[in-house]
C-alpha positions in Angstrom: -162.7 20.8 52.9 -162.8 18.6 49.9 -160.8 19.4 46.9 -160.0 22.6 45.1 -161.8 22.5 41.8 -159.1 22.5 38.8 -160.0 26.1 37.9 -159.4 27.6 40.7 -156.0 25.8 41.3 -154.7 27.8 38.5 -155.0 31.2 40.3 -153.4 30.3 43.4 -150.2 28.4 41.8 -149.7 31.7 40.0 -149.9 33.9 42.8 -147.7 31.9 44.9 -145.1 32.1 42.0 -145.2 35.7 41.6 -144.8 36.1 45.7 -141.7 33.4 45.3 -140.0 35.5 42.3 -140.0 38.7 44.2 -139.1 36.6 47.2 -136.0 35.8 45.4 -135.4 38.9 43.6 -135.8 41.2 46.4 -137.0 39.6 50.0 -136.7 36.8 52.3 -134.7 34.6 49.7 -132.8 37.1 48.5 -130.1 36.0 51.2 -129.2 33.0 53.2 -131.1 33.6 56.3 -135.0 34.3 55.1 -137.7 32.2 54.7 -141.0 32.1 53.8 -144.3 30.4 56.3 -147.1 29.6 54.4 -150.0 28.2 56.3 -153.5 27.8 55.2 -156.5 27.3 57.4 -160.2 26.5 56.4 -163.0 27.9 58.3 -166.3 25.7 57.9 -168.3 28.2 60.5 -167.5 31.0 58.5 -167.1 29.0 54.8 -163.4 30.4 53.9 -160.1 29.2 52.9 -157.5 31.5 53.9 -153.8 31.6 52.8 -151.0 33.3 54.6 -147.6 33.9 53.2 -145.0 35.6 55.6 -142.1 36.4 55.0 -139.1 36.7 57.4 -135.5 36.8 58.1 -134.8 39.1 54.7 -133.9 42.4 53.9 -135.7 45.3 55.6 -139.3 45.8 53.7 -140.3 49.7 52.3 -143.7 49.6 50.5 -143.5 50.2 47.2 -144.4 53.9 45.6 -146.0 52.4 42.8 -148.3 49.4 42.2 -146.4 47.0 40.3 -147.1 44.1 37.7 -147.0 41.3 40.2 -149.6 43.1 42.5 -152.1 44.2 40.2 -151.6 40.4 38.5 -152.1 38.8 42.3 -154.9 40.9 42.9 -156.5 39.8 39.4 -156.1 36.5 40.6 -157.7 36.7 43.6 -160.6 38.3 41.8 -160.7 35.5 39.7 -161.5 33.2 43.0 -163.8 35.9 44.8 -161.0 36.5 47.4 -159.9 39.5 49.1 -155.9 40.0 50.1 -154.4 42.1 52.3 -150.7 43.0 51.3 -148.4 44.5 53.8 -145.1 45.4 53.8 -143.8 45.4 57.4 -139.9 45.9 58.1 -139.3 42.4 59.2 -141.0 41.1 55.6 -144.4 40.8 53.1 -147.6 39.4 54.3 -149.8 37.8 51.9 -153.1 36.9 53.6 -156.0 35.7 50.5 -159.2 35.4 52.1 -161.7 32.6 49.5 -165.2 31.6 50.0 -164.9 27.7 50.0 -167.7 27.4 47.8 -165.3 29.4 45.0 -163.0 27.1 45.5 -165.3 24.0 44.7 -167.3 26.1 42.0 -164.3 27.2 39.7 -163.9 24.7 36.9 -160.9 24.7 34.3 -161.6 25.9 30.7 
């Protein structure tokens, strides 16, 4: 893939900061044993970027009863770059998966 365009670089740095503040607050680096994996993959058949963030090693997960700031502002963001995410909260730690059409990526351009 060639480079991110400068607008939608934006977006992604936010939403990996919100996932790395509750990280800290409440998950994988919350203790001395979590971590995080964050891989990213591009798929030129199919024309998507996709972005994992897994968490592991932390406190046991619980999903949350009620939608919080962070999610509604990562889900904005991914908006933003025509993406979908799939959150889950599984025992062993969050998954973040973002989902971007590579051609949003290359579109995007900063303000």
């Amino acid at each position: 893939m060639s480079r991110a365009a400068p607008g939608a670089v934006l977006p992604l740095i936010v939403s990996l900061n919100e996932l790395c503040t509750n990280a800290v607050k409440y998950g994988a680096l919350s203790n001395a044993t979590g971590r995080i994996d964050i891989t990213s993959t591009v798929d030129e058949m199919a024309q998507q970027f996709k972005l994992t963030w897994t968490e592991k090693g932390g406190p046991a997960v619980q999903e949350p009863t009620r939608r919080s700031f962070g999610t509604r502002l990562i889900n904005h963001l991914a908006a933003q770059l025509h993406g979908d995410i799939r959150l889950r909260y599984e025992p062993a730690g969050v998954v973040y998966e973002l989902d971007i059409p590579l051609a949003a990526l290359r579109a995007l351009r900063a303000n």
